[in-house]
C-alpha positions in Angstrom: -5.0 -13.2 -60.2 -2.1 -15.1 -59.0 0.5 -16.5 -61.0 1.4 -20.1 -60.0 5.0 -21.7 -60.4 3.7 -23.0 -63.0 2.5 -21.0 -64.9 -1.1 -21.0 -65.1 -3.1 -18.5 -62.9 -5.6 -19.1 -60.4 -8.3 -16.6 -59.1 -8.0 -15.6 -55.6 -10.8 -15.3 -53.0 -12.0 -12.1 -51.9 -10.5 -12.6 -48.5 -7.3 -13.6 -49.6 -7.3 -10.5 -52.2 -8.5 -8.1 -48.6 -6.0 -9.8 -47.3 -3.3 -9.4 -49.4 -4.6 -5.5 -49.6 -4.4 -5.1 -45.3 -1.2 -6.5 -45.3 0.4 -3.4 -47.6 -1.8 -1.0 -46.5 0.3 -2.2 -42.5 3.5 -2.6 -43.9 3.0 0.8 -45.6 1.7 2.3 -42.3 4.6 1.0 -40.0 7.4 2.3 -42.7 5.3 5.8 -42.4 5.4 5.8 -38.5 9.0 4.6 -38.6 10.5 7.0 -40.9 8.3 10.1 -38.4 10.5 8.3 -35.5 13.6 8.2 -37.5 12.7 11.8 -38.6 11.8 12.9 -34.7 15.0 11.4 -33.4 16.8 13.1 -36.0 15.5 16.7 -35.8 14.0 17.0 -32.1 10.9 19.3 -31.9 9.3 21.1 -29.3 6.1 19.6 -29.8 4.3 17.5 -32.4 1.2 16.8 -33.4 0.0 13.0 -34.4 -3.1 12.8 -36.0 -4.5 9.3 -35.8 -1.1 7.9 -36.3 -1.7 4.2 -34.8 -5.1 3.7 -36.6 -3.5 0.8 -38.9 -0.9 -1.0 -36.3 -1.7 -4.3 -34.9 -1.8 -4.7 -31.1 1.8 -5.2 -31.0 3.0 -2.3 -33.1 0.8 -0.1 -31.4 2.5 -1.1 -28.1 6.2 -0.3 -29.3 4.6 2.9 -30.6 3.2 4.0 -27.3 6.6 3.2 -25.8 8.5 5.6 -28.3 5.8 7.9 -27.6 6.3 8.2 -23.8 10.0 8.3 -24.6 9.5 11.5 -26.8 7.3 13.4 -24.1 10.4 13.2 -21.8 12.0 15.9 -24.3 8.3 17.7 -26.7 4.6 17.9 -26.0 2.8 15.3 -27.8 -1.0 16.8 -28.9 -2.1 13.1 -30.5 -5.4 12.7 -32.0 -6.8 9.6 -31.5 -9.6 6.5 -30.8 -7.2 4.5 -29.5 -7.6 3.5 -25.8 -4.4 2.0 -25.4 -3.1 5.6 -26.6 -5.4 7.4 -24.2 -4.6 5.5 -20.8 -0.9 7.5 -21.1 -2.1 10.9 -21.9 -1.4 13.4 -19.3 -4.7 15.1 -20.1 -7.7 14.3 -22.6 -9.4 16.9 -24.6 -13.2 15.7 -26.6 -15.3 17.4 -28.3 -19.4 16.5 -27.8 -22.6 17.3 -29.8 -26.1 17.4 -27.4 -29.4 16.3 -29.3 -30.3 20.1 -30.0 -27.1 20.4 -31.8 -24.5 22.7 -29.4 -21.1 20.9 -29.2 -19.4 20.9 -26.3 -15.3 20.9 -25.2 -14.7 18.9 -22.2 -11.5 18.0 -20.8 -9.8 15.5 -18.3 -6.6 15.9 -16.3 -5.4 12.5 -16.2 -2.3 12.7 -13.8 -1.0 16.1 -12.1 2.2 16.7 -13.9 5.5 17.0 -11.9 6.7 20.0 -10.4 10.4 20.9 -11.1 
């Protein structure tokens, strides 16, 4: 229910009450990934590991993520589970995991550039 200037109430939609849901669960997400940015800035690490971090940004978001991402593997190792393509396309290397039809589960793994040698 949504209180009018009014006064009175009116009953939302189920859209506009997913809606309305979405939008905080995004807003929540990008304070979360900000504060982890604010926090890695802060307090540099050799490495960290991101598990599914971009699942809730919008195309944009996800795009000034990746950025601070590829900014933060000039200085750490980045090990960043994801489903994301757009996430993917700048790994150095990509590790999966598959199941055959009988059941085995397989590791494969894919160099995706050669990494510069010092």
């Amino acid at each position: 229910m949504v209180e009018q200037s009014n006064g009175q109430s009116k009953a939302e939609t189920p859209s506009e009450d997913y809606r309305r849901g979405r939008r905080g669960t995004f807003v929540i997400a990008l304070v979360a990934v900000a504060l982890l940015v604010a926090i890695f800035r802060a307090r540099p690490s050799p490495f960290y590991v991101l598990d599914e971090i971009e699942a809730a940004l919008d195309d944009t978001n996800l795009g000034r993520l990746i950025t601070l991402m590829d900014e933060l593997r000039t200085t750490s190792q980045l090990i960043v589970i994801t489903h994301q393509k757009r996430t993917m396309e700048i790994a150095d290397a990509l590790y999966g995991v598959s199941m055959r039809g009988d059941g085995i589960t397989t590791v494969i793994s894919q160099r995706m550039r050669e990494l510069a040698t010092a």
